[in-house]
Every structure is written in C-alpha cells, then in structure tokens.
N, C-alpha and C positions, 0 to 999 in steps of 0.2 A: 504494500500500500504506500503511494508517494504523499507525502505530505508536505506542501507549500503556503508559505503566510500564515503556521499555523493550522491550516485547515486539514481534511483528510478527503483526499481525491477517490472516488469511489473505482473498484477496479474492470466492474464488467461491463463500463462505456466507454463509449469511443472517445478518445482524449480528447478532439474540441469541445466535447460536452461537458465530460468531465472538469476539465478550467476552468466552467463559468460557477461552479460550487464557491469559488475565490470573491470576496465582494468585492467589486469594481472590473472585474473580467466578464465582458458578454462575447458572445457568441463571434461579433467579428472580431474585437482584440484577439480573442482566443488562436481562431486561424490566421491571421497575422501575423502571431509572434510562432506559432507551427511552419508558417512558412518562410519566416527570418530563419529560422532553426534547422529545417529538412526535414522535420517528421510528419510522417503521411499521416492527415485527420483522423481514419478511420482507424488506424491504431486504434486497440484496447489499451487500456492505460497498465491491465496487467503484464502486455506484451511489452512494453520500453524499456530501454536497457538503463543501466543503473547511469551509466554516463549521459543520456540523452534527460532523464530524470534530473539531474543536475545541473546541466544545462536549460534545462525549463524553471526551475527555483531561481539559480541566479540572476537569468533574464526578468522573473517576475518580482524578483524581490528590488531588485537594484533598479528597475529602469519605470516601471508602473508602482503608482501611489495604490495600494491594494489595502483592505481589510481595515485594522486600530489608525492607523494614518488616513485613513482616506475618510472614516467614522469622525474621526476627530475634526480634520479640515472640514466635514461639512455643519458639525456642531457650532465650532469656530463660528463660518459666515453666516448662521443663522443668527448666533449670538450677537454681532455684529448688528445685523440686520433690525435685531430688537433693541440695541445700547441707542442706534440713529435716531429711534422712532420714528423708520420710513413704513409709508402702506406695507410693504411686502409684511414687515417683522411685528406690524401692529397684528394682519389675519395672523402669523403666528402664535402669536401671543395669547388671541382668542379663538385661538383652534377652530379656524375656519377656512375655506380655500384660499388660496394664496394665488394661483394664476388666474382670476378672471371669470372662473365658473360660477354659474347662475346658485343661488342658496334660498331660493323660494323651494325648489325642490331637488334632487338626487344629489344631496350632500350627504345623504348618512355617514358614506365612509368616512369622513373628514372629524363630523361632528359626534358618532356613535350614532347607532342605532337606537335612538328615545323615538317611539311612537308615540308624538303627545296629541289627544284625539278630544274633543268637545267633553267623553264622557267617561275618559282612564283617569285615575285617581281621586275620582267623588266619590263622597261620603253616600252609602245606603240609608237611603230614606226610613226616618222613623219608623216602627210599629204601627198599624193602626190601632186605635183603641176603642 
C-alpha cells in the first residue's frame, strides 16, 4: 500500500484514481503529473514499482500544495476574508452562500437542512373541556 501526504492510496484502482484520495489532487492533476512521470494510468497502484512509488511522493509532496497545507491556506483566506468585513466573509460568517446563489430556496446544503413550515414547532392545542 503507497502512502503519500499522509494518506493511504487504495491498491485495487487504477493509479489516476487512486491520486485523487490526496486532497487537492483531481483527476487531471492526477494524469498530469503520471505523464511528467511515464507511468501508464491504468496501472493498478498495486502493480508500481517501489521506485516509481517514490517518485510519485516526491513529485507530490515537493511540487503541489496537497492535504494540512492546502486545508490550512484555505482556512487562512477565509479568515482573511472575515478580518476585511468584505461580502464574501460577511455570507461566511453567516453560513450562507457565498457565490451568488438564490436563498429564497435550495440553500439547505449551505444552511442545514431546518424545514421550518407554518405549523412545525407549535404548541398542541389545549384539551377541550
């Protein structure tokens, strides 16, 4: 099992897939730096040889912002973003979209899922007597 930035590369896909487990590695970085390198995509990752293996570590480690560094830098410019108190970091702030999207409706993801409806959270009407 290869393990790069920390993480663990799964062994029974094919290594450009495999990569994208890395956070900040998608699918084209991925065959990119496979094709800086000479290793054929479809490679299984348990098929690569130990030195091919470490040649894919240190290209990823050394050359692409990947995983704690790359988490961190975008914490960073968030935080930024709210110190200015520009639009962007003010919806942050109030966990709301941040590019543009309509918030009359299909915000849940953003805001959570609260169904708040005319008649969720009233009080059950007295006994009668």
């Amino acid at each position: 099992m290869i393990r790069i930035a920390g993480v663990n590369i799964p062994d029974e896909k094919c290594i450009d897939i495999s990569l994208t487990y890395v956070f900040g590695i998608g699918i084209a970085t991925s065959r990119k730096i496979l094709a800086e390198l000479g290793i054929d995509p479809t490679t299984r990752t348990k098929d690569i040889s130990e030195a091919d293996s470490n040649k894919l570590r240190d290209v990823i480690e050394n050359q692409y912002s990947v995983e704690g560094e790359l988490r961190h830098e975008r914490k960073m410019n968030v935080r930024r973003l709210k110190e200015i108190n520009c639009y962007r970091g003010t919806r942050h702030q109030r966990g709301l979209p941040v590019r543009g999207q309509r918030t009359k409706t299909n915000n849940r993801t953003v805001r959570g899922n609260k169904r708040v409806t005319m008649g969720s959270g009233r009080a059950s009407a007295a006994s009668k007597t």
